[in-house]
Structure formats: C-alpha cells, structure tokens
N, C-alpha and C positions, 0 to 999 in steps of 0.2 A: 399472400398474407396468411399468416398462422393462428393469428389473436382470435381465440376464443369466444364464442357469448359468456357471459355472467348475465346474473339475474342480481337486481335491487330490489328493495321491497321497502314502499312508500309509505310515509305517514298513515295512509286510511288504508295499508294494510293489502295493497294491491302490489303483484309482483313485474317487474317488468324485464327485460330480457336488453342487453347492452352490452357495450364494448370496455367498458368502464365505467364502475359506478362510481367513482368522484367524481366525473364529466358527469352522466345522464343528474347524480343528486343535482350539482350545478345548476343544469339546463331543466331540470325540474321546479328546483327555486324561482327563476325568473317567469315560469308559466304561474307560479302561485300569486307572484306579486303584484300590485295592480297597476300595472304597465299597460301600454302599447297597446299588445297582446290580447290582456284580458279586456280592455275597452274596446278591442274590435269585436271577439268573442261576444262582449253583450247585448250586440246589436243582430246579432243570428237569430232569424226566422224560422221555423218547421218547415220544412221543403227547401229551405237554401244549399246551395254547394260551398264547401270551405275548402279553399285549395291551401293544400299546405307543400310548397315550392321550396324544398331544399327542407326536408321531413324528418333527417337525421333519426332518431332509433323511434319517433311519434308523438313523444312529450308533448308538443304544441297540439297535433293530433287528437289526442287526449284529452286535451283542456279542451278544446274546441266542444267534442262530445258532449263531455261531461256538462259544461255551460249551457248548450245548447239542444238538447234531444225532439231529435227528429231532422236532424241537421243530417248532410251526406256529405261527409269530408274523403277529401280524395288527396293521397299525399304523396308526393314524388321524391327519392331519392335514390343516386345514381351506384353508390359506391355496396361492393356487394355483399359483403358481412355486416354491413350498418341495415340496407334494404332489407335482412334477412330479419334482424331485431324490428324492423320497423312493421313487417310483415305477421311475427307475430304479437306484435302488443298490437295491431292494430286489429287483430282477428279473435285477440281476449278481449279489448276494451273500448273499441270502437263499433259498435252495433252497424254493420251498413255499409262500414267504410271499407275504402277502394288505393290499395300499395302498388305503383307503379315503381317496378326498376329502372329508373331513365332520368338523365337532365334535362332540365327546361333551360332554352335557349333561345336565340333570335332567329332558326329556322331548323332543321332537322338537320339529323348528318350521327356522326362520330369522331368523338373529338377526344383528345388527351385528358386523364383527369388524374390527380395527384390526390392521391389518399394515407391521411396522416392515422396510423394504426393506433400512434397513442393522443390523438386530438381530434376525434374524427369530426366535431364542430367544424374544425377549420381547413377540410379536406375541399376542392375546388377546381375548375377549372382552370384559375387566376392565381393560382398558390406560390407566395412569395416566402419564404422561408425567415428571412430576412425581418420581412415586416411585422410577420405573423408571429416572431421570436418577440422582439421589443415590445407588439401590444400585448403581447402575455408577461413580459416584465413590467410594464407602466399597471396593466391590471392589479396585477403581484404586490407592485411598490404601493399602488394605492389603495390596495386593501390592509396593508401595515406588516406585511413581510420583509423581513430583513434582507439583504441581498445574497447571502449567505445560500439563505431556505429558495432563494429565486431561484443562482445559478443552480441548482441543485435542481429544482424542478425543470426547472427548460430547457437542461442538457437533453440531447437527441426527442426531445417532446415534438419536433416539426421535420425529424428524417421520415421523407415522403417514399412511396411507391406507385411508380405509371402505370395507369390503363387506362385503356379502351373504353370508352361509355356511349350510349345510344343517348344522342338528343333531340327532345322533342319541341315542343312549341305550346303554350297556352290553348292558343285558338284549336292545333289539331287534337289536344288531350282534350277540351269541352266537345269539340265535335265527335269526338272517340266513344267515352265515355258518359255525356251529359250535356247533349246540344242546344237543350229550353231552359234549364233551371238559370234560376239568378243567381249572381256569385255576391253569396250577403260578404264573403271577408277571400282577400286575395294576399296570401301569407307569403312572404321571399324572405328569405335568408339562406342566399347563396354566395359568399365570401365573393366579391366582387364581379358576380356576374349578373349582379342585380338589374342594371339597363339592357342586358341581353334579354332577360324574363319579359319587361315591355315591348321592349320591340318585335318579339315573338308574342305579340296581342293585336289581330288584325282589328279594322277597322269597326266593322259588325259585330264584335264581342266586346268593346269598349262601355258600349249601357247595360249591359247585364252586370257588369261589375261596379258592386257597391261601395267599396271598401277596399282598399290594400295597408295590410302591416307590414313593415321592411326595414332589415337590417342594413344598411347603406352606407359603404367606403367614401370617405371624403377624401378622395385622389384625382388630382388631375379634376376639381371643380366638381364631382361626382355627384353628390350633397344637392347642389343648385339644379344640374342637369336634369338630375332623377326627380326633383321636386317639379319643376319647368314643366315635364313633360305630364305626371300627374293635373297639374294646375290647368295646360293646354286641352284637358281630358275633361276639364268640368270638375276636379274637386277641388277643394279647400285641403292646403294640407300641414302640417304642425313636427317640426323637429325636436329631437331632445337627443342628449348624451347624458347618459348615466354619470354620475359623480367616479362612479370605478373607473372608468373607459379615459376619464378626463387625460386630457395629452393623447390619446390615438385619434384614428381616424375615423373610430366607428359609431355609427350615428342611430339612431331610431328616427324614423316617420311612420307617421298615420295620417293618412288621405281618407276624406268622406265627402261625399257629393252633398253640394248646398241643399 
C-alpha cells in the first residue's frame, strides 16, 4: 500500500492524522452524534478500560477520552497504515491510552486480511466487495445522491489488498495488557467479524465487561445470533439501523447489564 497519511482538522480545532479525510470527517460525525457510541461513552467510570475493537484511525478512541477522563482506552487495529494514524492520534489525544497493531478474533493465529486503501472503514477479515459496493450505494441513494455522483464514487472504492495480520483475543489482550480493571464499554466494529470478537471472551472475563457497543451484519441471522449470545451473558440488549443504512445489513446494538 502507498496511500499516504493526511491530516483533518476538527471542529474544536484538533488535528488528526488519516487515510482520508472525507472518510475519518464521516466517521467523525457519527462519534459527535448521540448514538449508540456516545450512550456507552456516558457510562465510563475513572479507572475503567474502554476497548475499542476495530479502532480504525481512533475517532471512537477519542470520544471515549474526551467523554470520559481518567478512563484507559485501549484500541486495536490490524491494518497498517490505518494502525499508524491510530497510533498517533492516539499519542496526541488520548492521555493513557494503549495502540495495539492486531485483530481481535476467536483465538489467536494469522489470518488473511483485505485492506480497502480507499475505505479503510470497510477493510476486514470478512470483506466482500460485492456487498460492501451496494451498502455504499443504498447509503449513497439514501442520503439523496443521484446515481450518477454514486457510480462515480464506488468505482474501484472496495479494490482490496491481502495481508497477513496477527490475531489476538479479548481475554489474551485484558490479560496482556489490564488483567483487574472493569471493562465499563466493550467497542466492535469489525466488518463482519463481530461473533469472532465474542467468542474470543473466555468465560472469566464475561463480568468485568459492562457494556458492548457493536456494529453488527445482519447475514445469515447474525443480528439475532449476536444478540442471543449477549442476552445468554446477562445483558439487556436494544438494536437500531440508522435511517441511512435502511436497506443494508448493518445494524447498531448496545448491550447493558440489568
């Protein structure tokens, strides 16, 4: 991969370092808004851990922080020019916090990972090109774009590049890392490898985690699965699709323990 860092510079004036600033502006908008995201954010305690699982350039990161000080977010992303962006916003604006270059999975290894240079959101172990093309058109259409300005943007926006990625596990990055603290907010959004992230959460780390925010594929029943297995966990848990998203697959949950 060749693409560059660029730097954005945010509303209050902070600068942050990316692969593309109409993506990270994007992915910046949705940390401001008061989603999901920012209602797990409000429940972060002084001493809590906030993992943020599929960290992309730190955006969520960052919010987390800034909502919460004294919080020690620890964010994992695998792809290596994004890691690099993620590594230093998180070393300008995250007081504390902790860049892991690695995917989170359902056990350790090294696995294939498809990295989209001009979408790096949508980069994955699970990366369908296909898919990932149409929800970026249904997004497109339902934000009031012509089809015109679509075909236009989506041409070659999901020609991917394979690598190599280290992956880790929930349970071995808290023991790594932060073996006592409580996990006030447990962040995924990992294009479809969202029940890998679970099922790499052994048994023993199940009650320190208070919270998970997750972006979640409704493919092959996923939606239900991924809730199922939260709910079997002890929380309560609440689905939503964005009015943008409507017609894809992709979902918001927030699980909180009764």
């Amino acid at each position: 991969m060749t693409t560059a860092a660029q730097q954005l510079r945010l509303d209050d004036g902070r600068s942050v370092a990316c692969i593309s600033p109409a993506e990270a502006r994007m992915l910046w908008n949705e940390m401001v808004d008061d989603g999901f995201y920012r209602q797990a954010a409000a429940t972060l305690r002084p001493g809590d851990v906030a993992l943020d699982i599929g960290a992309n350039i730190g955006l969520s990161a960052m919010m987390f922080a800034d909502t919460a000080p004294g919080v020690r977010v620890i964010a994992a992303e695998p792809a290596p020019l994004t890691y690099d962006c993620l590594h230093r916003n998180m070393s300008a604006h995250v007081p504390g916090g902790l860049a892991l270059e690695a995917a989170i999975g359902a056990e350790p290894g090294v696995l294939p990972f498809t990295v989209y240079p001009r979408a790096t959101a949508n980069s994955s172990l699970y990366a369908d090109k296909a898919a990932d093309d149409e929800a970026t058109r249904v997004f497109l259409r339902n934000s009031g774009l012509p089809d015109d300005a679509i075909t236009m943007i989506t041409e070659g926006l999901h020609d991917g590049e394979q690598i190599d990625v280290e992956v880790t596990t929930v349970s071995a990055l808290l023991a790594k890392h932060d073996p006592t603290a409580e996990v006030g907010v447990l962040k995924i959004d990992v294009e479809r490898a969202e029940f890998d992230v679970l099922m790499g959460i052994d048994d023993a780390d199940w009650p320190r985690i208070r919270s998970v925010v997750a972006e979640v594929h409704d493919r092959n029943n996923g939606l239900a699965r991924f809730c199922d297995v939260l709910t079997a966990r002890g929380f309560t848990t609440r689905a939503r699709q964005d009015p943008s998203l409507a017609g894809t697959e992709l979902h918001e949950v927030y699980a909180t323990r009764d």
